[in-house]
PDB file of N, CA, C, O and CB in Angstrom:
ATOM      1  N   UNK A   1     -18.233   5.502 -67.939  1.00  0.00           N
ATOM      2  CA  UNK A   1     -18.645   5.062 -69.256  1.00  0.00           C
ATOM      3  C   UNK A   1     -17.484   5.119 -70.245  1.00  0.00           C
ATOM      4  O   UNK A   1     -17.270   4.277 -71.117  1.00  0.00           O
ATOM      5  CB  UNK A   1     -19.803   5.910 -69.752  1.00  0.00           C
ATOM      6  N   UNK A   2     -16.834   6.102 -70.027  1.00  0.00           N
ATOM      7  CA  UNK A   2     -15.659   6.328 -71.070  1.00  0.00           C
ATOM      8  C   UNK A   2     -14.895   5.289 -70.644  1.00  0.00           C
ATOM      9  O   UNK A   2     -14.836   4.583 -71.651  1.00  0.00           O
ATOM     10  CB  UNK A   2     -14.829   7.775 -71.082  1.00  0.00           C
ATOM     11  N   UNK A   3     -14.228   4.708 -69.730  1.00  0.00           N
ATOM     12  CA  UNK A   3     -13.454   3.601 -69.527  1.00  0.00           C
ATOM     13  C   UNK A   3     -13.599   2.600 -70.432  1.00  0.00           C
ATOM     14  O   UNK A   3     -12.667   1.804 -70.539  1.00  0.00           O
ATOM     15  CB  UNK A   3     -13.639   3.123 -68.377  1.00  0.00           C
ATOM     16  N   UNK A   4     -14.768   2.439 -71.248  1.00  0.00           N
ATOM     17  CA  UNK A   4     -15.132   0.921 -71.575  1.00  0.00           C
ATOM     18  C   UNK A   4     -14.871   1.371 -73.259  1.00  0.00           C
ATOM     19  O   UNK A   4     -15.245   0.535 -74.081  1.00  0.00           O
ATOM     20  CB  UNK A   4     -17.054   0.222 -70.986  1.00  0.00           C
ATOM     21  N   UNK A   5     -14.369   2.403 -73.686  1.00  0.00           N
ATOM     22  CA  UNK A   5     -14.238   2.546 -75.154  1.00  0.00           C
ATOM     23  C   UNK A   5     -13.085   2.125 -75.371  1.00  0.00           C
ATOM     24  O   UNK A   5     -12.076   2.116 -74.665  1.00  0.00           O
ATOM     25  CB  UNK A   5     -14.409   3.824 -75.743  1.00  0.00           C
ATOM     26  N   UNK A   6     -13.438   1.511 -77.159  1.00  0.00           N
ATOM     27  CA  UNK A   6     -12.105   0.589 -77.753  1.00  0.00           C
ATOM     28  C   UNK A   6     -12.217   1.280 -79.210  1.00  0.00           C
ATOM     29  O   UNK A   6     -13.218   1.177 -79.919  1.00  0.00           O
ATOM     30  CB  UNK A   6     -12.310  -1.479 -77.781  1.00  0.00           C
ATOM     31  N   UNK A   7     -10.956   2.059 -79.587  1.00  0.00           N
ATOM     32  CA  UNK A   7     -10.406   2.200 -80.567  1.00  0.00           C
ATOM     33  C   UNK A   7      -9.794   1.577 -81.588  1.00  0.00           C
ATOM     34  O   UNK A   7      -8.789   0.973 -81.216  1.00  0.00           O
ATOM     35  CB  UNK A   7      -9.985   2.638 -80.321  1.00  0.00           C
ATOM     36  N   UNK A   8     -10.027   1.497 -82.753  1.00  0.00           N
ATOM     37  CA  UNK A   8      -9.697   0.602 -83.371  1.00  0.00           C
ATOM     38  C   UNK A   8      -8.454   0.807 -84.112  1.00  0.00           C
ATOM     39  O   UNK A   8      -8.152   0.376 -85.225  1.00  0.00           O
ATOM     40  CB  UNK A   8     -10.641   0.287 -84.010  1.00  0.00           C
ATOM     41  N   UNK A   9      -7.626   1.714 -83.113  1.00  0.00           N
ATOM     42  CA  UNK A   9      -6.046   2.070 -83.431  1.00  0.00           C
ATOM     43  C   UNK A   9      -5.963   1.239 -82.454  1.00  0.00           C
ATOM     44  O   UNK A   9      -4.846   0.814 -82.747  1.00  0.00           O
ATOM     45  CB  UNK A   9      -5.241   3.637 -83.358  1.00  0.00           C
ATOM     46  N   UNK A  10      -6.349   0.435 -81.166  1.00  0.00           N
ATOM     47  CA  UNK A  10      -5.995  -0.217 -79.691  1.00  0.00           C
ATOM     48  C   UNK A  10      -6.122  -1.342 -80.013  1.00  0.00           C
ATOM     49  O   UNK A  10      -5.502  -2.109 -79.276  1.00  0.00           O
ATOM     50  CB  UNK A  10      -6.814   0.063 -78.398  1.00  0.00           C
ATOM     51  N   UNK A  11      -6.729  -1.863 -80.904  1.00  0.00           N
ATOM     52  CA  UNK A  11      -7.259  -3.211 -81.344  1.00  0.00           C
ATOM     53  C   UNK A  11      -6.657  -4.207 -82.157  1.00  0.00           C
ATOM     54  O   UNK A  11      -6.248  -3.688 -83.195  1.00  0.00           O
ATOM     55  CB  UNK A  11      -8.268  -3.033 -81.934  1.00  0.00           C
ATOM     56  N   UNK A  12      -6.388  -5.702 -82.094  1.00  0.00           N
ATOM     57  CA  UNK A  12      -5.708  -6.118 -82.961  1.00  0.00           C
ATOM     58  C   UNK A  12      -6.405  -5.978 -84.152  1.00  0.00           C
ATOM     59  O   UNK A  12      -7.545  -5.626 -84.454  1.00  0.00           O
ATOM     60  CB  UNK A  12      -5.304  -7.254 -82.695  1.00  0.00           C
ATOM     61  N   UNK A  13      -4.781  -6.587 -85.126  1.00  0.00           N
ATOM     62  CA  UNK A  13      -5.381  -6.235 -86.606  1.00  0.00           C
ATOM     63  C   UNK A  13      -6.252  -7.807 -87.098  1.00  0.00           C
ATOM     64  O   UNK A  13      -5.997  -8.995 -86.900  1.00  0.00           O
ATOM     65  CB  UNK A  13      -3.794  -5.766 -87.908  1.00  0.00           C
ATOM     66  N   UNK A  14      -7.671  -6.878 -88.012  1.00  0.00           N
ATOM     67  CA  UNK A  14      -8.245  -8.275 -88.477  1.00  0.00           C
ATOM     68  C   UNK A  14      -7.268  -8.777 -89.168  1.00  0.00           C
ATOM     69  O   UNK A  14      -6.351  -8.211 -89.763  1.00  0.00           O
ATOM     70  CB  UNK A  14      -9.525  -8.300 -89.332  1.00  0.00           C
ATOM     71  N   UNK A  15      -7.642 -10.389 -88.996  1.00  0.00           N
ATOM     72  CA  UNK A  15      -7.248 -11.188 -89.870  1.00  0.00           C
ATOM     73  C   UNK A  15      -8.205 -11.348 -91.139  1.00  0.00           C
ATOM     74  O   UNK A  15      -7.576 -11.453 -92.192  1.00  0.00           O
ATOM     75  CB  UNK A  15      -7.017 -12.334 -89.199  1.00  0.00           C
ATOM     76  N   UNK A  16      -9.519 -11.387 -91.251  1.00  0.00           N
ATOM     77  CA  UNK A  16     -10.503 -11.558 -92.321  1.00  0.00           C
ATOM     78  C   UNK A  16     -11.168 -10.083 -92.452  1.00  0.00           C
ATOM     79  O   UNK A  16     -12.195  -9.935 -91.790  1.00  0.00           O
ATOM     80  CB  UNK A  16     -11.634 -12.791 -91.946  1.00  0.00           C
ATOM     81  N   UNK A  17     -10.819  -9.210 -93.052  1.00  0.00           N
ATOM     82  CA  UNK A  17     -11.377  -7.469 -93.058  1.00  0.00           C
ATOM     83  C   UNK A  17     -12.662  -7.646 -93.379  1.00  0.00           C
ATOM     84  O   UNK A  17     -13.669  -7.215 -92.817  1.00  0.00           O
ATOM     85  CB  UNK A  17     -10.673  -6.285 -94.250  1.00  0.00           C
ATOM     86  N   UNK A  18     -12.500  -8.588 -94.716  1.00  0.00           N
ATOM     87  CA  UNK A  18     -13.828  -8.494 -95.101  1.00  0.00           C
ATOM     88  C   UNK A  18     -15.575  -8.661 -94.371  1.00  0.00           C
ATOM     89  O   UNK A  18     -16.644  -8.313 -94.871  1.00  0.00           O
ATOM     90  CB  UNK A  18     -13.640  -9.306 -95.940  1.00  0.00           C
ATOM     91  N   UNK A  19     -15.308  -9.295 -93.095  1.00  0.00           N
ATOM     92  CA  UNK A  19     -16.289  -9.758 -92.267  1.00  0.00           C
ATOM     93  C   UNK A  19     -16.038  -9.237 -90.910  1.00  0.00           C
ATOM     94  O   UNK A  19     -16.692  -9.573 -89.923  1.00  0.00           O
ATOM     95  CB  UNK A  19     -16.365 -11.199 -92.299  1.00  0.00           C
ATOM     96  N   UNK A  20     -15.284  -8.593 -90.911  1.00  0.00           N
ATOM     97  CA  UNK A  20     -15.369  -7.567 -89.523  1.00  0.00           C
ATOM     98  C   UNK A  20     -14.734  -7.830 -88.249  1.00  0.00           C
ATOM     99  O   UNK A  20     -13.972  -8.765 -88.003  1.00  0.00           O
ATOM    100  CB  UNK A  20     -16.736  -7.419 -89.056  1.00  0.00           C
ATOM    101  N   UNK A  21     -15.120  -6.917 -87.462  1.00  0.00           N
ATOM    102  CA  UNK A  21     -14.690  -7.703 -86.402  1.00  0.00           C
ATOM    103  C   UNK A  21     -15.341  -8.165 -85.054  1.00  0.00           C
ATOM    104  O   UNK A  21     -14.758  -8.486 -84.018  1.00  0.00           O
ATOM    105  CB  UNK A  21     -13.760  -7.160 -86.114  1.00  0.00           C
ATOM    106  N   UNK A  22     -16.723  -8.123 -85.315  1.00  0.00           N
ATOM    107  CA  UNK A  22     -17.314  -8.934 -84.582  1.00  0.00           C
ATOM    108  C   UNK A  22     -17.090 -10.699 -85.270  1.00  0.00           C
ATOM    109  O   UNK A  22     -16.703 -11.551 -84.471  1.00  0.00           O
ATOM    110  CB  UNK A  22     -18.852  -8.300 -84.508  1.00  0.00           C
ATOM    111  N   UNK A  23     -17.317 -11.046 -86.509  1.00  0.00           N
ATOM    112  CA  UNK A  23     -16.608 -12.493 -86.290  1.00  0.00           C
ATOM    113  C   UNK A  23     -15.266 -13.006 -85.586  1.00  0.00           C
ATOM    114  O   UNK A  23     -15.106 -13.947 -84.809  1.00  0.00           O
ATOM    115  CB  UNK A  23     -16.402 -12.917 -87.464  1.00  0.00           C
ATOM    116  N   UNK A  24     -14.246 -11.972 -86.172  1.00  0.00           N
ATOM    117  CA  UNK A  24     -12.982 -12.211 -85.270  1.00  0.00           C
ATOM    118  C   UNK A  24     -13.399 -12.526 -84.007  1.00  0.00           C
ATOM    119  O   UNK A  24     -13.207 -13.704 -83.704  1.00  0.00           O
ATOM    120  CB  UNK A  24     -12.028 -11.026 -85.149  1.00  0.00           C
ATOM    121  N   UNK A  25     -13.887 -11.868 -83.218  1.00  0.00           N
ATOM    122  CA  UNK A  25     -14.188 -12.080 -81.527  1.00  0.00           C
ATOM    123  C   UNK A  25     -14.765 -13.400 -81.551  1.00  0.00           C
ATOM    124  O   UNK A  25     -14.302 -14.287 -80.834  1.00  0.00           O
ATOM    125  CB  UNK A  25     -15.351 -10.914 -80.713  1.00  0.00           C
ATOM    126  N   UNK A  26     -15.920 -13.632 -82.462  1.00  0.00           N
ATOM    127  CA  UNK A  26     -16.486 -14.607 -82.532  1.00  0.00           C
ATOM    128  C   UNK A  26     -15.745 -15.780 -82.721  1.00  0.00           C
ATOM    129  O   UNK A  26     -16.373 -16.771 -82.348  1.00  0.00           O
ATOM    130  CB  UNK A  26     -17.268 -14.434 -83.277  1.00  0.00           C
ATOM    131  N   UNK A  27     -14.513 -16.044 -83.216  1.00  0.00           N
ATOM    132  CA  UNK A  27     -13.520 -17.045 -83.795  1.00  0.00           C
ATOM    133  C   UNK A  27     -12.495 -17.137 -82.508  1.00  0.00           C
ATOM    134  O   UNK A  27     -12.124 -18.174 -81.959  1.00  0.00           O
ATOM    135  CB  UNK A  27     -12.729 -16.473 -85.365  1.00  0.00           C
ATOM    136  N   UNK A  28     -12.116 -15.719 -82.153  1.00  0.00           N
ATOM    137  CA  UNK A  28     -11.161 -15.921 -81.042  1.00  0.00           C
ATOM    138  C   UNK A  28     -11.989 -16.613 -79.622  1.00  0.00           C
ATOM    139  O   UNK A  28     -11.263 -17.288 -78.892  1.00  0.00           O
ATOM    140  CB  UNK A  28     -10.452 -14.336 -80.695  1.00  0.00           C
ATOM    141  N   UNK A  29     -12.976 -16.518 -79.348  1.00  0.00           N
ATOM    142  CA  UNK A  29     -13.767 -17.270 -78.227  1.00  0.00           C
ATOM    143  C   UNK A  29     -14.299 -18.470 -78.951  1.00  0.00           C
ATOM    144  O   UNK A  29     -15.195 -18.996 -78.292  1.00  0.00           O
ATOM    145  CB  UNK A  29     -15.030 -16.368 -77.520  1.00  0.00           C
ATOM    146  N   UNK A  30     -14.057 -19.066 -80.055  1.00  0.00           N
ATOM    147  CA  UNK A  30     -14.332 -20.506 -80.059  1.00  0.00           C
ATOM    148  C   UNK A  30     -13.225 -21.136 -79.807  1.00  0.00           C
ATOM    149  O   UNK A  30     -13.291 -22.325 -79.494  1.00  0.00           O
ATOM    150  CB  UNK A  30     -14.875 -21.022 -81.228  1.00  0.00           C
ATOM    151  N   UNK A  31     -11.983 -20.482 -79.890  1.00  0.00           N
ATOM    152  CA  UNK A  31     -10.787 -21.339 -80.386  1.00  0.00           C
ATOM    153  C   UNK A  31     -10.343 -21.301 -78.751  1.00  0.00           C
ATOM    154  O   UNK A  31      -9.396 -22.014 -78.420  1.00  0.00           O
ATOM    155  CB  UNK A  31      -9.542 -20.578 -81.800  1.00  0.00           C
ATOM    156  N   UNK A  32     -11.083 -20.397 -77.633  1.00  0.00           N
ATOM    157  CA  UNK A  32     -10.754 -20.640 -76.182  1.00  0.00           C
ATOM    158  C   UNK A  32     -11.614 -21.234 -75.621  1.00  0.00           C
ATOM    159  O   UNK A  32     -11.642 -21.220 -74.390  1.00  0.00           O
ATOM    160  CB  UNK A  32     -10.526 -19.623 -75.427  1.00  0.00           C
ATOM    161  N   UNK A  33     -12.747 -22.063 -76.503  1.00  0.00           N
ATOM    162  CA  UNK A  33     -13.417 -23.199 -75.700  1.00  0.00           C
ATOM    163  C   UNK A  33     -12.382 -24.518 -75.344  1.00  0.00           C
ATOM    164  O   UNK A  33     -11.351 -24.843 -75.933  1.00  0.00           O
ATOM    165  CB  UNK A  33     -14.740 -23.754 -76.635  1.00  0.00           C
ATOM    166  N   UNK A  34     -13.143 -25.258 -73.975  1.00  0.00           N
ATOM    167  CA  UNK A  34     -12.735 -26.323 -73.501  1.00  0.00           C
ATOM    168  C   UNK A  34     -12.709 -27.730 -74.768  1.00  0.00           C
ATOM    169  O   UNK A  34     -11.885 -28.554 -75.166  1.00  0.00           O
ATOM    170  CB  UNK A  34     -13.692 -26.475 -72.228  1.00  0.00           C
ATOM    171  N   UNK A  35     -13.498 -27.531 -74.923  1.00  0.00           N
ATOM    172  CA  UNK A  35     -13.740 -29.029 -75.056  1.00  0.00           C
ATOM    173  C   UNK A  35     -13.947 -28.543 -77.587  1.00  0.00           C
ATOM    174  O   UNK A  35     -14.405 -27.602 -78.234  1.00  0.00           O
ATOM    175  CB  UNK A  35     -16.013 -29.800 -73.515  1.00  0.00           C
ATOM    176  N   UNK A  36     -13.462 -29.511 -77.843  1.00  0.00           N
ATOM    177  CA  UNK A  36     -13.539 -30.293 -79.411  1.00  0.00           C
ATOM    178  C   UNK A  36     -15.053 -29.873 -80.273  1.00  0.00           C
ATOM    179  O   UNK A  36     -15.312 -29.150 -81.236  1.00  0.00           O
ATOM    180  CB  UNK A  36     -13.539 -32.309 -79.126  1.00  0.00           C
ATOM    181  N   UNK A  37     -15.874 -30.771 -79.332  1.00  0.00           N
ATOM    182  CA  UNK A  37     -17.177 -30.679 -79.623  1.00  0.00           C
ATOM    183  C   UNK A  37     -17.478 -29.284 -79.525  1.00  0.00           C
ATOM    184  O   UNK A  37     -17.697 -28.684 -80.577  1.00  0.00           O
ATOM    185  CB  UNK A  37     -17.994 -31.506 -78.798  1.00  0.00           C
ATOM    186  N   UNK A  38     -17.527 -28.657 -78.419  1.00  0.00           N
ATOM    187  CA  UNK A  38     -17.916 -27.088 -78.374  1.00  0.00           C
ATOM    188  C   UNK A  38     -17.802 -26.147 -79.189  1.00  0.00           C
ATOM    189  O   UNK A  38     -18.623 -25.281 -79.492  1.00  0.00           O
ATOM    190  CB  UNK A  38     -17.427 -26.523 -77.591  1.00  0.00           C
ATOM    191  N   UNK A  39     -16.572 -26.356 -79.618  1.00  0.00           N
ATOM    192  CA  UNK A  39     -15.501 -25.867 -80.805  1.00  0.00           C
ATOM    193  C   UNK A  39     -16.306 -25.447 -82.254  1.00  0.00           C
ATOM    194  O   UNK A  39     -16.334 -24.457 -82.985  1.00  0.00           O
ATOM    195  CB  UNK A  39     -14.336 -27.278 -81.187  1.00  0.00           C
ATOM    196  N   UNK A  40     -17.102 -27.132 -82.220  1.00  0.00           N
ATOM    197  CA  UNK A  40     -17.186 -27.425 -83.670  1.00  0.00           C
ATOM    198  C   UNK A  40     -18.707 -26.845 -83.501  1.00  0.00           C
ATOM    199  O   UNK A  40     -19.018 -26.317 -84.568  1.00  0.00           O
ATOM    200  CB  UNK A  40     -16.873 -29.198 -84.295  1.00  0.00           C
ATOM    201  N   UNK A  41     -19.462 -26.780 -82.818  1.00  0.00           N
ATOM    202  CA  UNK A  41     -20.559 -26.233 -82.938  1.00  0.00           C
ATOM    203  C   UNK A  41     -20.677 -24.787 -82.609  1.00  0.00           C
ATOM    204  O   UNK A  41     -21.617 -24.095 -83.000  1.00  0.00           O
ATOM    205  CB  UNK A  41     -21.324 -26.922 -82.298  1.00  0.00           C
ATOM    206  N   UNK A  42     -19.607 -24.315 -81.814  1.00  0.00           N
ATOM    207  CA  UNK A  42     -19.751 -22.481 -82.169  1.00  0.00           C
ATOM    208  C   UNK A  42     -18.843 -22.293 -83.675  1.00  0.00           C
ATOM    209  O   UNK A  42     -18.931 -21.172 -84.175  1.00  0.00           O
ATOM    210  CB  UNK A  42     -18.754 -21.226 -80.570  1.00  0.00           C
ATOM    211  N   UNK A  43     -18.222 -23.035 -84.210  1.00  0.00           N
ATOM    212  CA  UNK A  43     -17.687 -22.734 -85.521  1.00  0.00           C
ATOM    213  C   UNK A  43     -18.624 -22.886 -86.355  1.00  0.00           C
ATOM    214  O   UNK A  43     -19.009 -21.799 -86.786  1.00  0.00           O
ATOM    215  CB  UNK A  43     -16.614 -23.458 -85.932  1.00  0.00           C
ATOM    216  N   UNK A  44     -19.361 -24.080 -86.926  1.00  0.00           N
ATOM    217  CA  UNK A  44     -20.743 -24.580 -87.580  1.00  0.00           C
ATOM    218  C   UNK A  44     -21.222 -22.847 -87.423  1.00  0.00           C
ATOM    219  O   UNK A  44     -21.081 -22.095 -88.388  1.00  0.00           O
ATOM    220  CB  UNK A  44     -21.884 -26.110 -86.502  1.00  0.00           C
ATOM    221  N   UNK A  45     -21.675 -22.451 -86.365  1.00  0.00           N
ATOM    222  CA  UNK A  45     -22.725 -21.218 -86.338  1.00  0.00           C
ATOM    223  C   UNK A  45     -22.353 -20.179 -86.934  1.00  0.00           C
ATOM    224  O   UNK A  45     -23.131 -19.508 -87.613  1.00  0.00           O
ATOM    225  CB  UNK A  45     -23.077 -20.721 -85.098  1.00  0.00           C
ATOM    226  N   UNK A  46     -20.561 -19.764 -86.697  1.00  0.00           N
ATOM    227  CA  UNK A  46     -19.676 -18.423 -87.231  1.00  0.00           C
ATOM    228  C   UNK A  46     -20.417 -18.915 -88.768  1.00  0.00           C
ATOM    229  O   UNK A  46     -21.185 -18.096 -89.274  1.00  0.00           O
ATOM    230  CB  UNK A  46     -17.418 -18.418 -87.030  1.00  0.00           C
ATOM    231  N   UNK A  47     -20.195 -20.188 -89.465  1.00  0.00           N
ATOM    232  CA  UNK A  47     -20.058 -20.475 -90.400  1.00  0.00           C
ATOM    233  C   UNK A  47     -21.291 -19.693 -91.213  1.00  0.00           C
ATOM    234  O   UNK A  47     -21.211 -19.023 -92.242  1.00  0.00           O
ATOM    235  CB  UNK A  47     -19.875 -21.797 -90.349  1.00  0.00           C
ATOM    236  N   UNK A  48     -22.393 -19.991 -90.444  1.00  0.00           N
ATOM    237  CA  UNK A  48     -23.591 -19.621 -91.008  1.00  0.00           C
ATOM    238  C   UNK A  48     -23.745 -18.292 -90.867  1.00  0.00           C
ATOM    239  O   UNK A  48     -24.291 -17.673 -91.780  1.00  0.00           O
ATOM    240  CB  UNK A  48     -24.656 -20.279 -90.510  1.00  0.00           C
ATOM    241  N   UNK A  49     -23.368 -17.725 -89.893  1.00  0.00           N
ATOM    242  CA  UNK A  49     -23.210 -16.321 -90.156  1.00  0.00           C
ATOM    243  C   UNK A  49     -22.626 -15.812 -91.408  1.00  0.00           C
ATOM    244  O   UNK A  49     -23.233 -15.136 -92.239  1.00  0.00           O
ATOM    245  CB  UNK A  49     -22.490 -15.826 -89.198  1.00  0.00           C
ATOM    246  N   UNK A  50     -21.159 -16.263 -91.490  1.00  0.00           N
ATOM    247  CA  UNK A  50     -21.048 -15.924 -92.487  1.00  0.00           C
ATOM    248  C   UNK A  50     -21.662 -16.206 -93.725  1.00  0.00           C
ATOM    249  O   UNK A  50     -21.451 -15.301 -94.532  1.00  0.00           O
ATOM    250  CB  UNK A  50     -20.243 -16.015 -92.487  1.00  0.00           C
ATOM    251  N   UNK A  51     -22.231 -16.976 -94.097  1.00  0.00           N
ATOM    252  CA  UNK A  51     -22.927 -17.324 -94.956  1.00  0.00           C
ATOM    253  C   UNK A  51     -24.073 -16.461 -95.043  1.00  0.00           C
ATOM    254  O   UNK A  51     -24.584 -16.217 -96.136  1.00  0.00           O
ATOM    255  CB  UNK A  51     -23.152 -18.527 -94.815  1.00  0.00           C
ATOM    256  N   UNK A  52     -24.515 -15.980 -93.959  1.00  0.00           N
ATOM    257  CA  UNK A  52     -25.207 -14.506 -94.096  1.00  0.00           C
ATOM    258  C   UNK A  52     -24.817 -13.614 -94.737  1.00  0.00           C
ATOM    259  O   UNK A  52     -25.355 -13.271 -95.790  1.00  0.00           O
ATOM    260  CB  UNK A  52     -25.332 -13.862 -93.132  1.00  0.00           C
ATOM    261  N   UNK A  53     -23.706 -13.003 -94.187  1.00  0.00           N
ATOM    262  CA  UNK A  53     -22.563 -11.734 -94.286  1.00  0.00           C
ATOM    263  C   UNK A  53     -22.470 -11.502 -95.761  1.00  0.00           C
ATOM    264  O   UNK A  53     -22.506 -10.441 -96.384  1.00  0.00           O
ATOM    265  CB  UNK A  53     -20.887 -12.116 -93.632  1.00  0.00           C
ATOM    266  N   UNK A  54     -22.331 -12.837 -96.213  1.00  0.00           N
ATOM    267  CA  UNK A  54     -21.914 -12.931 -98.384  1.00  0.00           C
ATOM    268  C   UNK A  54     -22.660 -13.931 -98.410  1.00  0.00           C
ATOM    269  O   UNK A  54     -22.228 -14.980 -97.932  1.00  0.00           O
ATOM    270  CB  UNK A  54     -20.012 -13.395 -99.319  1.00  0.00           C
ATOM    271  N   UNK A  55     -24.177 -13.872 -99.057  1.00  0.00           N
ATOM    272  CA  UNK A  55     -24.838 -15.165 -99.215  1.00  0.00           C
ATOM    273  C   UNK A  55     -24.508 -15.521-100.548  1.00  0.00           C
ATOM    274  O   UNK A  55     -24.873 -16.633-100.930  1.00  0.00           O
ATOM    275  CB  UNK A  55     -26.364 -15.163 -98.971  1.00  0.00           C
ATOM    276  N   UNK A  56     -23.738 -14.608-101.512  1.00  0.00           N
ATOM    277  CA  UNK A  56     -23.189 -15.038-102.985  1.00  0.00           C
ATOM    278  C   UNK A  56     -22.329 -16.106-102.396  1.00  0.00           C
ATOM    279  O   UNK A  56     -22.248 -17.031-103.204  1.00  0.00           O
ATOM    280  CB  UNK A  56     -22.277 -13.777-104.014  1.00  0.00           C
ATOM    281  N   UNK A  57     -21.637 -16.349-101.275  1.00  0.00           N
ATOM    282  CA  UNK A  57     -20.803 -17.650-101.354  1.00  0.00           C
ATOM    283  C   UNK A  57     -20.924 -18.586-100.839  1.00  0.00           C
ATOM    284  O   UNK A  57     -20.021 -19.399-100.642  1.00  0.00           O
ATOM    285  CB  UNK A  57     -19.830 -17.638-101.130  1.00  0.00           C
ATOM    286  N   UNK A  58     -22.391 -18.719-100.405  1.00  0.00           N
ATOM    287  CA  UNK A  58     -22.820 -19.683 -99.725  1.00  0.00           C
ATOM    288  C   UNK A  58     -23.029 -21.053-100.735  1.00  0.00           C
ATOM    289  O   UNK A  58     -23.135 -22.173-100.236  1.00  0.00           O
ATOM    290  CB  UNK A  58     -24.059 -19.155 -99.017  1.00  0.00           C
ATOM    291  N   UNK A  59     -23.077 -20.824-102.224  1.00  0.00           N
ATOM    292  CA  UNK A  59     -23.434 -21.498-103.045  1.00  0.00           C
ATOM    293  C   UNK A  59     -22.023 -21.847-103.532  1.00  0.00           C
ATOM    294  O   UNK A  59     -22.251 -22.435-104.590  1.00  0.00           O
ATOM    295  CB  UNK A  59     -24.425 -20.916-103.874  1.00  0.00           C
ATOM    296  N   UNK A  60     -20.487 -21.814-103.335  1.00  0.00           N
ATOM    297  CA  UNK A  60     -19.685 -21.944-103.071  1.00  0.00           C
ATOM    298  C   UNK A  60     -19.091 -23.235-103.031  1.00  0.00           C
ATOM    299  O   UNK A  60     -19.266 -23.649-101.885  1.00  0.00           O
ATOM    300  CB  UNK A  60     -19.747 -21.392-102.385  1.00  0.00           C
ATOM    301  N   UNK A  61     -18.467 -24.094-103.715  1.00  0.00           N
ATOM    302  CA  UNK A  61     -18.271 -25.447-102.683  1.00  0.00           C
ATOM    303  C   UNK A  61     -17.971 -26.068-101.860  1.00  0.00           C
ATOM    304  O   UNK A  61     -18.540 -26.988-101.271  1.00  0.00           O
ATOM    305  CB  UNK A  61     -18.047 -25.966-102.708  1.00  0.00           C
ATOM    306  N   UNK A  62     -16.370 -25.282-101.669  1.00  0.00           N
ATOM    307  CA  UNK A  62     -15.354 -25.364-100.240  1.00  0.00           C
ATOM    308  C   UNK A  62     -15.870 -24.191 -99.460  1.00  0.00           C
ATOM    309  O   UNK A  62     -15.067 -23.850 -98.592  1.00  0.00           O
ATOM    310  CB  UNK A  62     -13.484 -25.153-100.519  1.00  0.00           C
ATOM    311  N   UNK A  63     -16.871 -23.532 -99.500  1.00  0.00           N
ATOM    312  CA  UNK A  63     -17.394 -21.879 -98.647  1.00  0.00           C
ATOM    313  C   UNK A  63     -17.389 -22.701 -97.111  1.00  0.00           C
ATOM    314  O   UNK A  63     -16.977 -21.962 -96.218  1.00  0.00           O
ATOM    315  CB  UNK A  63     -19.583 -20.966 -99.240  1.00  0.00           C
ATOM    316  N   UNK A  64     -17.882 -24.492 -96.514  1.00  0.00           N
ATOM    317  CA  UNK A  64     -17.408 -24.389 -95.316  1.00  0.00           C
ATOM    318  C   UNK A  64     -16.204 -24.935 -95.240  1.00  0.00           C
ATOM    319  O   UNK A  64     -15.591 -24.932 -94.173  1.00  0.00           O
ATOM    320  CB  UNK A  64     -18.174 -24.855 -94.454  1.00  0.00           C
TER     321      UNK A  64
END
């Protein structure tokens, strides 16, 4: 069980702090999909997440 722990001294550094780092993961496995289309629809979804995360900026204009 201990094998599978990740420190977050071991970990790269976020790029977006503010939203954690389960989006990061979430961003780094869209950007290693195959295909364009795939891309754009696991991004669309991060998107709405985030739009969860801070719904003050969902009302935003450029927020996607």
């Amino acid at each position: 069980m201990t094998d599978t722990l990740e420190y977050n001294t071991e970990r790269e550094h976020l790029i977006i702090p503010e939203y954690g780092r389960h989006i990061q993961k979430m961003i780094n496995h869209a950007k290693a999909l195959p295909t364009k289309e795939e891309r754009n629809k696991v991004s669309r979804a991060i998107i709405a997440v985030m739009g969860n995360l801070q719904p003050h900026l969902r009302d935003v204009p450029d927020f996607q």
